[in-house]
VMD Tcl script that draws the C-alpha trace (Angstrom):
set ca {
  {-28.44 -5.93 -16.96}
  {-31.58 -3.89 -16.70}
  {-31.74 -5.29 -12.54}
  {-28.20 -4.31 -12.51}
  {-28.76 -0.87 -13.66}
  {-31.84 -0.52 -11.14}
  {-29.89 -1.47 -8.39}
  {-27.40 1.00 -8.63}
  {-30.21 3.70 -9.16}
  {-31.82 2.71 -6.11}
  {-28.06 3.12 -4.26}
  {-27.89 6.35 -5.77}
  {-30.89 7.73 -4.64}
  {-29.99 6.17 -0.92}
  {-26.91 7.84 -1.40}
  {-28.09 10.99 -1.94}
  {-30.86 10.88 0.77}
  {-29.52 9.55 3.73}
  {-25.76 10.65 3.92}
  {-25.66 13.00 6.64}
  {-22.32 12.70 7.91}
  {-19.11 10.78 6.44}
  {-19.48 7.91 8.24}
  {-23.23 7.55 6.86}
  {-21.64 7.92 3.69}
  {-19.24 5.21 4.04}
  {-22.16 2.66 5.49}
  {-24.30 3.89 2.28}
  {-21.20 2.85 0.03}
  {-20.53 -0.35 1.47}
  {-24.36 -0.99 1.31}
  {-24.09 -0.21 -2.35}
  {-21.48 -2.04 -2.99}
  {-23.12 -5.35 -1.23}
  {-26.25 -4.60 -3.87}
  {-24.55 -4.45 -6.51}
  {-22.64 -7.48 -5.39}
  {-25.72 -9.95 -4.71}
  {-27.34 -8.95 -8.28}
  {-24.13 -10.03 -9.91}
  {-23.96 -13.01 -7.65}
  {-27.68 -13.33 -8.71}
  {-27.53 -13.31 -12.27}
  {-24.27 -15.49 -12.82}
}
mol new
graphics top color blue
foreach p $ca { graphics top sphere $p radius 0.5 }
foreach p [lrange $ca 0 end-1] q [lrange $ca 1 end] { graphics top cylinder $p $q radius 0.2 }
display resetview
């Protein structure tokens, strides 16, 4: 849980640094999502 948690605070702070324009927004999303996706994969 606690890598799960990390994860997302690491997306967050990607998030919130490199979104410049929408479409940098979307590619941070969808990277997000994928990291949060291979530490749920991970931990199954």
């Amino acid at each position: 849980m606690r890598k799960i948690l990390a994860c997302i605070a690491i997306a967050g702070a990607v998030l919130v640094s490199a979104c410049n324009t929408v479409e940098g927004v979307g590619k941070d999303v969808s990277s997000a999502g994928d990291t949060v996706a291979n530490a749920a994969d991970d931990n199954k």
